[in-house]
N, CA, C and O atoms as CSV, one atom per row, in Angstrom:
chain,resi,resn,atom,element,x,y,z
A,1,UNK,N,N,-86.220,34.759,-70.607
A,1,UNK,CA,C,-86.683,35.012,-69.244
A,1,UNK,C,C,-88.075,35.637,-69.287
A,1,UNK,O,O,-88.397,36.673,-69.869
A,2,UNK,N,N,-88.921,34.735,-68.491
A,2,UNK,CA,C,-90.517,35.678,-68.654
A,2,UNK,C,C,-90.224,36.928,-67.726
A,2,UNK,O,O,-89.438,36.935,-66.779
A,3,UNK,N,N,-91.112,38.135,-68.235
A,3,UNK,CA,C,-91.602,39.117,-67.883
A,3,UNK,C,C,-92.408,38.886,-66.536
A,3,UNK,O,O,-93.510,39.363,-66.810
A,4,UNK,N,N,-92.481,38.301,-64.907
A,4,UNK,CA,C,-93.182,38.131,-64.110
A,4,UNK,C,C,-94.708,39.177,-63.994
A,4,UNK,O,O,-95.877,38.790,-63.994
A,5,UNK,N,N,-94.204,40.506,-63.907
A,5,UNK,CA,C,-94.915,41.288,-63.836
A,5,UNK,C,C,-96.173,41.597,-64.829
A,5,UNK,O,O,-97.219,42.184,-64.552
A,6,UNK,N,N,-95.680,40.916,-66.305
A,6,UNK,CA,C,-96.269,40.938,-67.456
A,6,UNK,C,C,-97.538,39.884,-67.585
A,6,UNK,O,O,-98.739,39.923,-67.853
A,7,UNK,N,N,-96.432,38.831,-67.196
A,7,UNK,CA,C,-97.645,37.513,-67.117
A,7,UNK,C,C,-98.333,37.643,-66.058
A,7,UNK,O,O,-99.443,37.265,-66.433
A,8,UNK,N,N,-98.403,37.857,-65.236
A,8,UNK,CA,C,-99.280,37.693,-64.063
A,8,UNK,C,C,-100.448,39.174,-63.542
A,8,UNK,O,O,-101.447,39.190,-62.823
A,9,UNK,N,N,-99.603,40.446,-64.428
A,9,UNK,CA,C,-100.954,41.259,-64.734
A,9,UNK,C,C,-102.606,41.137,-65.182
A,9,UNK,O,O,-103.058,41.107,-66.327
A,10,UNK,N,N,-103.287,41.083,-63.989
A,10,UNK,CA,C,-104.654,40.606,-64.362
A,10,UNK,C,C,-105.404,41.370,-65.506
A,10,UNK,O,O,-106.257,40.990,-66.309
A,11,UNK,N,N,-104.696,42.766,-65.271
A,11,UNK,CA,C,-105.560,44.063,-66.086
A,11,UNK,C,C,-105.917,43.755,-67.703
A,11,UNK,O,O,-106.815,44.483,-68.124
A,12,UNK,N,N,-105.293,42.668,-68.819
A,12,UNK,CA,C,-105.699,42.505,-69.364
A,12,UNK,C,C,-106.511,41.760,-69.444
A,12,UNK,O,O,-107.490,42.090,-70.114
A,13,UNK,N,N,-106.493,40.612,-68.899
A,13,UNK,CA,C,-107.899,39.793,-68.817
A,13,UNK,C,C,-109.184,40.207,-68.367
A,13,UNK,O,O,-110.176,39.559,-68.703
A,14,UNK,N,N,-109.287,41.324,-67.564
A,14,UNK,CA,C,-109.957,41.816,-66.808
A,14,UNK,C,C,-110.549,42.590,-67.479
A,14,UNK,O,O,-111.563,43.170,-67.090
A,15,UNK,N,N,-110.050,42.733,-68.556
A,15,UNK,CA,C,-110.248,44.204,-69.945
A,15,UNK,C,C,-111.268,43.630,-70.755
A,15,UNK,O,O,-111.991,44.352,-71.442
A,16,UNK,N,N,-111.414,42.102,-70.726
A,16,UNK,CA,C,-112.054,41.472,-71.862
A,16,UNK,C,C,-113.362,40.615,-70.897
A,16,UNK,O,O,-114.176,39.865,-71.436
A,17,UNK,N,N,-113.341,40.905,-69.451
A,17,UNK,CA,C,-114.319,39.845,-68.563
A,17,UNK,C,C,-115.415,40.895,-68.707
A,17,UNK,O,O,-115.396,42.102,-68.464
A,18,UNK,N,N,-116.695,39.828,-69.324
A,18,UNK,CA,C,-117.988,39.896,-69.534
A,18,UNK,C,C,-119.245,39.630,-68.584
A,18,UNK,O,O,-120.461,39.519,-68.737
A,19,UNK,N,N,-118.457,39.592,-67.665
A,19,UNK,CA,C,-119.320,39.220,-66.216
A,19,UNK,C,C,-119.291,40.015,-65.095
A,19,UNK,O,O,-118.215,40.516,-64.766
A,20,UNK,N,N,-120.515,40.264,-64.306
A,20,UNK,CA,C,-119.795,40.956,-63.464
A,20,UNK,C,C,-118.707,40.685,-62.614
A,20,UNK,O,O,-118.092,39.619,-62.635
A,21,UNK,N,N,-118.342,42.070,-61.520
A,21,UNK,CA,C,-117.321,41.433,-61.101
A,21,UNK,C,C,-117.219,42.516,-59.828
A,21,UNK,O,O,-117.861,43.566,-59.871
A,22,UNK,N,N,-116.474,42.223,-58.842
A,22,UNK,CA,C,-116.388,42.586,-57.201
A,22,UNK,C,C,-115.064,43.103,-57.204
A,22,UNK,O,O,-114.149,42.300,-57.389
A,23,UNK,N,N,-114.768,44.462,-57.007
A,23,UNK,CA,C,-113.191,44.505,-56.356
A,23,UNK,C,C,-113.353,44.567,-55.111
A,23,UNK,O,O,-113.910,45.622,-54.806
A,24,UNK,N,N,-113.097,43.851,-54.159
A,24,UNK,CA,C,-113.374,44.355,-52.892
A,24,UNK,C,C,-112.268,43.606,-52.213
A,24,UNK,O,O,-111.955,42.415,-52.226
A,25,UNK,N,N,-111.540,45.148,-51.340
A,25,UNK,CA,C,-110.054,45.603,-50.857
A,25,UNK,C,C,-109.931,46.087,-49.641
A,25,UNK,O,O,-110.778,46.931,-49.347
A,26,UNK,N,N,-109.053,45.794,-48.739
A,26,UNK,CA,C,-108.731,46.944,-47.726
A,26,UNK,C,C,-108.112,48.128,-48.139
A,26,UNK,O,O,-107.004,48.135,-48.675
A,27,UNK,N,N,-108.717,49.042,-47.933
A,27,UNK,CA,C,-107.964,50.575,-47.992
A,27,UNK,C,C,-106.663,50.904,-47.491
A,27,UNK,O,O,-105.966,51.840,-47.881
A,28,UNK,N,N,-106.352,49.969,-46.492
A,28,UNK,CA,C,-104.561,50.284,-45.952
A,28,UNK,C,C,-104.221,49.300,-46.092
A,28,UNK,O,O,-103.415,49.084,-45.186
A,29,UNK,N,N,-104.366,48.021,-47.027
A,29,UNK,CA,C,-103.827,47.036,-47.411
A,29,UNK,C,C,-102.285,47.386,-47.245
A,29,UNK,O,O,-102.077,48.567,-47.524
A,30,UNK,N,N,-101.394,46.835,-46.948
A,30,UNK,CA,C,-99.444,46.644,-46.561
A,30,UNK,C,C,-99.119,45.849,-47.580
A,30,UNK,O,O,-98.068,46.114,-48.163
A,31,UNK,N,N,-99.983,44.613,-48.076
A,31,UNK,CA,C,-99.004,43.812,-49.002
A,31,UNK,C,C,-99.381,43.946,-50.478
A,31,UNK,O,O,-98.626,43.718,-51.423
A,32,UNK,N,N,-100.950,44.440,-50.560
A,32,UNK,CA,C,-101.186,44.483,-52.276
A,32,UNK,C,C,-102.146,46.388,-51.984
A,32,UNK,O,O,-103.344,46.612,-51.811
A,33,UNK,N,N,-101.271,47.113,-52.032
A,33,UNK,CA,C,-101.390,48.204,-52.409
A,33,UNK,C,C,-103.010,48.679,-52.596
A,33,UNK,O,O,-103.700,48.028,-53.381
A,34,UNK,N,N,-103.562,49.738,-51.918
A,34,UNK,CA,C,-105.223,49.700,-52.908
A,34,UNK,C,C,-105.237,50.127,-54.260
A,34,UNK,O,O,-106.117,49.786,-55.051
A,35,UNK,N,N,-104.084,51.017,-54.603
A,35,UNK,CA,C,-103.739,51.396,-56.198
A,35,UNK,C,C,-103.811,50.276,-56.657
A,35,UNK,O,O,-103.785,50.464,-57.873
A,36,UNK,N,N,-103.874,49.387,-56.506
A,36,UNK,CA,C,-103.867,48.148,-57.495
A,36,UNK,C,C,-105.104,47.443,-57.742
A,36,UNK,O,O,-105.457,46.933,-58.805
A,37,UNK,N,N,-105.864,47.478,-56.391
A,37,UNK,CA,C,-107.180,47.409,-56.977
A,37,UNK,C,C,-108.035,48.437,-57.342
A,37,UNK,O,O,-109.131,48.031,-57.727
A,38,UNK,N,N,-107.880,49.663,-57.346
A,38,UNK,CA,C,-108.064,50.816,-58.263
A,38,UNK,C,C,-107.472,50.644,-59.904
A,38,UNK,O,O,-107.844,51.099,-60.985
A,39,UNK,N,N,-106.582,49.922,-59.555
A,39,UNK,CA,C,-105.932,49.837,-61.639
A,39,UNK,C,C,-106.849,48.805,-61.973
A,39,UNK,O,O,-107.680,49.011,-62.857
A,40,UNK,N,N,-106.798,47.654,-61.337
A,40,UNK,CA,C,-108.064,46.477,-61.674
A,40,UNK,C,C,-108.860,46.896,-62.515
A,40,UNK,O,O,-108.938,46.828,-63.742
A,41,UNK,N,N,-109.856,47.647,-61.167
A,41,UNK,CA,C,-111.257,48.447,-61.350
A,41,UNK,C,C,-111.306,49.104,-62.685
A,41,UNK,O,O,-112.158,48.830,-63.530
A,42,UNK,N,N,-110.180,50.148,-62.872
A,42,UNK,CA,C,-110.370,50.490,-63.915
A,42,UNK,C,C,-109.664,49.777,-65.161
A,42,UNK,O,O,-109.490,50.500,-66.142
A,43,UNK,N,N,-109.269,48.551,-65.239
A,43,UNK,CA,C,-109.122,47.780,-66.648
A,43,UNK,C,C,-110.273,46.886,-66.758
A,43,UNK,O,O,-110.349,45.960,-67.565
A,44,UNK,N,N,-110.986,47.148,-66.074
A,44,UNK,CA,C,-112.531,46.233,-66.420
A,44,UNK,C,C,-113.071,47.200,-67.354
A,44,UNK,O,O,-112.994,48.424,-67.253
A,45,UNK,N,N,-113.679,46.466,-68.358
A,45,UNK,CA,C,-114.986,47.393,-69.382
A,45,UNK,C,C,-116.091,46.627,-68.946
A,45,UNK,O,O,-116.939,47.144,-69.674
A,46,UNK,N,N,-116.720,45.760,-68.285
A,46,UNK,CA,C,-117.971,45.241,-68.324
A,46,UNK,C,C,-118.914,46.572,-67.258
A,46,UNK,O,O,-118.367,47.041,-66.260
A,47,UNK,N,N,-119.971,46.899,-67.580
A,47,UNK,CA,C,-120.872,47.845,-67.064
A,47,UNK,C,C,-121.229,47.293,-65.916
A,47,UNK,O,O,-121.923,48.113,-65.315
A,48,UNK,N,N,-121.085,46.146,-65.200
A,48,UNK,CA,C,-121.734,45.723,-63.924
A,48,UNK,C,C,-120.214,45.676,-63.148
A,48,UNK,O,O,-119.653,44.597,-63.343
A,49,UNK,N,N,-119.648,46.371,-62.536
A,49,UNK,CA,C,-118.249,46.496,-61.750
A,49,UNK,C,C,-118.587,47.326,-60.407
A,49,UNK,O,O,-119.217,48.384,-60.383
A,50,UNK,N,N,-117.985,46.568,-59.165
A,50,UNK,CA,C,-118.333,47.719,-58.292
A,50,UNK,C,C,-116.566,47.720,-57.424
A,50,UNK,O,O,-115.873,46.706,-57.340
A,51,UNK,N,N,-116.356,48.441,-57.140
A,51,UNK,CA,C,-115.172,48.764,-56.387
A,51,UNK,C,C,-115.573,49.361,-54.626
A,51,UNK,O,O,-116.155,50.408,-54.341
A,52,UNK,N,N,-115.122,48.469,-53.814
A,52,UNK,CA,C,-115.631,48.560,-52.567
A,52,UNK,C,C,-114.243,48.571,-51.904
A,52,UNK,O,O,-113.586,47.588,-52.246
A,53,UNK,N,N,-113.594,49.413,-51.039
A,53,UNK,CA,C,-112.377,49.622,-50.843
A,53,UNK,C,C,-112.998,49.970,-48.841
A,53,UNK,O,O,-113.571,50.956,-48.377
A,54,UNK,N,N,-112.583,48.796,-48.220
A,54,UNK,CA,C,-113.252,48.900,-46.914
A,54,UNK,C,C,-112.017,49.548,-46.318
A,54,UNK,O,O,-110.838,49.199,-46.384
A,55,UNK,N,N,-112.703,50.782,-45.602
A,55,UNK,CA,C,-111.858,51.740,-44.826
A,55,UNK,C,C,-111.089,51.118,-43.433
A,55,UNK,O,O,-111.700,50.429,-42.615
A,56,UNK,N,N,-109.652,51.475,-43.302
A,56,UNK,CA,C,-109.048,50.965,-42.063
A,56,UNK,C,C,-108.905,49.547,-42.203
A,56,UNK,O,O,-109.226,48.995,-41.151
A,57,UNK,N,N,-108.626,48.919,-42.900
A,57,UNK,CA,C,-108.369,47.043,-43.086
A,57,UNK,C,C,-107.060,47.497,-44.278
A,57,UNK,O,O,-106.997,48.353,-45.160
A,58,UNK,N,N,-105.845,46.141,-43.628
A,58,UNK,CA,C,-105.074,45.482,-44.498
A,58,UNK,C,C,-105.401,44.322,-44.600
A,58,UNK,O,O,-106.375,43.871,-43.997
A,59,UNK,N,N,-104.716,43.680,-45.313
A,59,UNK,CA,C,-104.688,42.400,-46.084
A,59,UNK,C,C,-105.274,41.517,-45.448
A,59,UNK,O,O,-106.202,40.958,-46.032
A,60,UNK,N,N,-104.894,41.032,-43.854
A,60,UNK,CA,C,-105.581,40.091,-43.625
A,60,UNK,C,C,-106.396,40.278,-42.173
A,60,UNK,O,O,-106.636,39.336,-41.418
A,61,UNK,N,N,-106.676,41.306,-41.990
A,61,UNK,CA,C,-108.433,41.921,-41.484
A,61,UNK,C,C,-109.429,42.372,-42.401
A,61,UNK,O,O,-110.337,43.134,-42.068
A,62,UNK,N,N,-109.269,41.894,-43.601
A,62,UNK,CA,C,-110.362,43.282,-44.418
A,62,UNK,C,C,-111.570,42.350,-44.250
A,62,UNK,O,O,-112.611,42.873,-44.648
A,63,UNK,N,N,-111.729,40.896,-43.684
A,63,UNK,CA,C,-112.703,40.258,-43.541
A,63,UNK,C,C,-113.554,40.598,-42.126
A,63,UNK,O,O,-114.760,40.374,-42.225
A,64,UNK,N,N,-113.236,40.948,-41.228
A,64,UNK,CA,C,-113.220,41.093,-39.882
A,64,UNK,C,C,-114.308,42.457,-40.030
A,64,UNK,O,O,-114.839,42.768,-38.964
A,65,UNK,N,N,-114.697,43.309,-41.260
A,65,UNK,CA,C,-114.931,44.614,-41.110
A,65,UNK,C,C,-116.892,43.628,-41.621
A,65,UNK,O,O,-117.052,42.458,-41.970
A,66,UNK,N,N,-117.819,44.583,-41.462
A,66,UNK,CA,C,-119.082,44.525,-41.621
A,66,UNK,C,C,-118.799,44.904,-43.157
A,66,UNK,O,O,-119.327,44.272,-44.072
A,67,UNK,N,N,-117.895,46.019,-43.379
A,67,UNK,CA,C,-118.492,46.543,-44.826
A,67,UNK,C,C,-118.307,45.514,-45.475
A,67,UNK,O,O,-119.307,45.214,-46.128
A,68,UNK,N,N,-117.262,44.660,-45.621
A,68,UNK,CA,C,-116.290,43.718,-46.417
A,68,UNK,C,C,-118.047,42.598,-46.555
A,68,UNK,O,O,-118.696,42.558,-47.601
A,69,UNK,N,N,-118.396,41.952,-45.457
A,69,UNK,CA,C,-119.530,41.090,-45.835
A,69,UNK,C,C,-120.601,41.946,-46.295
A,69,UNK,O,O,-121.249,41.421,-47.200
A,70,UNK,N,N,-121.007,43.157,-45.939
A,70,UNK,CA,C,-121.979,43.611,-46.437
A,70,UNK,C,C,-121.844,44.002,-48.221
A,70,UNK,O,O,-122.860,43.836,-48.895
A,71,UNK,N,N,-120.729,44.449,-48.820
A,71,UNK,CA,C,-120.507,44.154,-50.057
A,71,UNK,C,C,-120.289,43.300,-50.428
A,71,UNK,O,O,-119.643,43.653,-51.414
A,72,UNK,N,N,-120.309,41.967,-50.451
A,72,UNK,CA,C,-120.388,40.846,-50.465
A,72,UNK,C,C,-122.185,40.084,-50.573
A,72,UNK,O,O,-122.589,39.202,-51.331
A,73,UNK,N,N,-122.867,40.790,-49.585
A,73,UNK,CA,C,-123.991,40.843,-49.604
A,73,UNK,C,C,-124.603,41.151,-50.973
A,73,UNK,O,O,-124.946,40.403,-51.888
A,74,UNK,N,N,-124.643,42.776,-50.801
A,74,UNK,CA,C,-125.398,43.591,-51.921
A,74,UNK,C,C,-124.876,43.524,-53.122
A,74,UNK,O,O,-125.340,44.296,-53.961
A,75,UNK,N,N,-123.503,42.355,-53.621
A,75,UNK,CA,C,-123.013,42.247,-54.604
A,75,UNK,C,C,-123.841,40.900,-55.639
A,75,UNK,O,O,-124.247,40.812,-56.798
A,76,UNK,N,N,-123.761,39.765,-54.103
A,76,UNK,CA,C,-124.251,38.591,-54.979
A,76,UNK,C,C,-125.628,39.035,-55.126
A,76,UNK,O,O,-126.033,38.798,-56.264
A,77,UNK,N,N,-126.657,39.702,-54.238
A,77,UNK,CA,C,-127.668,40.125,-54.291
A,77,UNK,C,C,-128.351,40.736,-56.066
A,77,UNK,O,O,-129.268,40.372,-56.803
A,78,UNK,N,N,-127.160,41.939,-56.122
A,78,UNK,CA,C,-127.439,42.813,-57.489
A,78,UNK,C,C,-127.143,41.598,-58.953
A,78,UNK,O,O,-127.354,41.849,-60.140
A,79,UNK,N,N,-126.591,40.258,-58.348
A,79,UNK,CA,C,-126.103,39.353,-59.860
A,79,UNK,C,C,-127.306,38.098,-59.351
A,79,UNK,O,O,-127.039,37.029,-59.900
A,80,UNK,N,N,-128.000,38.052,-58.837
A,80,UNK,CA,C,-128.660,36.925,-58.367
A,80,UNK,C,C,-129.929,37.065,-59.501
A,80,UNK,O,O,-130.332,38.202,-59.746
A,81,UNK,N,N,-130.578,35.853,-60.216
A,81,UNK,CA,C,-131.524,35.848,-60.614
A,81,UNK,C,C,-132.440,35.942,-60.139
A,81,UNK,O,O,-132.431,35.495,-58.992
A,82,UNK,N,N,-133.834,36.562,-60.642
A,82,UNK,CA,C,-134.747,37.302,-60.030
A,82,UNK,C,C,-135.738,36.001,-59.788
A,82,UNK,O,O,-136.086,35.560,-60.883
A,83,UNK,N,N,-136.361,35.171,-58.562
A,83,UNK,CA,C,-137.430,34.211,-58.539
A,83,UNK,C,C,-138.397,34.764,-59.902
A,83,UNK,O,O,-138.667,35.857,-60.401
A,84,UNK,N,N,-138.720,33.382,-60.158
A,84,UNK,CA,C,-140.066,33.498,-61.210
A,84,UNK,C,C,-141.335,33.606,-60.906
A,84,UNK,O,O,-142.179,33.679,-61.799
């Protein structure tokens, strides 16, 4: 019997991703906990990680908020290659 919880834990893969990378969450999320994208956050080792946890949004308003696109913004922004 597989381990569900085992296999489908991102935190190790996430341990070894060399790229940057976006957590970006509702803070009163109901169905995926923000502790969980707080454990994410912290099983990443790559130095370019940002954790954006938009205040007052669950699961499926956290799009509806300004912060949610504005980190979204200043995320692809900070990974975007610089014009030549």
């Amino acid at each position: 019997e597989l381990d569900e919880a085992r296999l489908f834990d991102p935190c190790p893969k996430l341990a070894r991703a060399a790229v940057p990378v976006l957590v970006l969450h509702g803070a009163r999320d109901t169905i995926i906990p923000a502790e969980e994208a707080r454990a994410t956050f912290a099983a990443l080792t790559t130095p370019r990680r940002t954790l954006v946890l938009v205040p007052g949004r669950d699961h499926n308003d956290v799009a509806h908020d300004a912060a949610y696109w504005n980190a979204l913004r200043d995320f692809a922004a900070s990974i975007a290659p610089t014009p030549t």
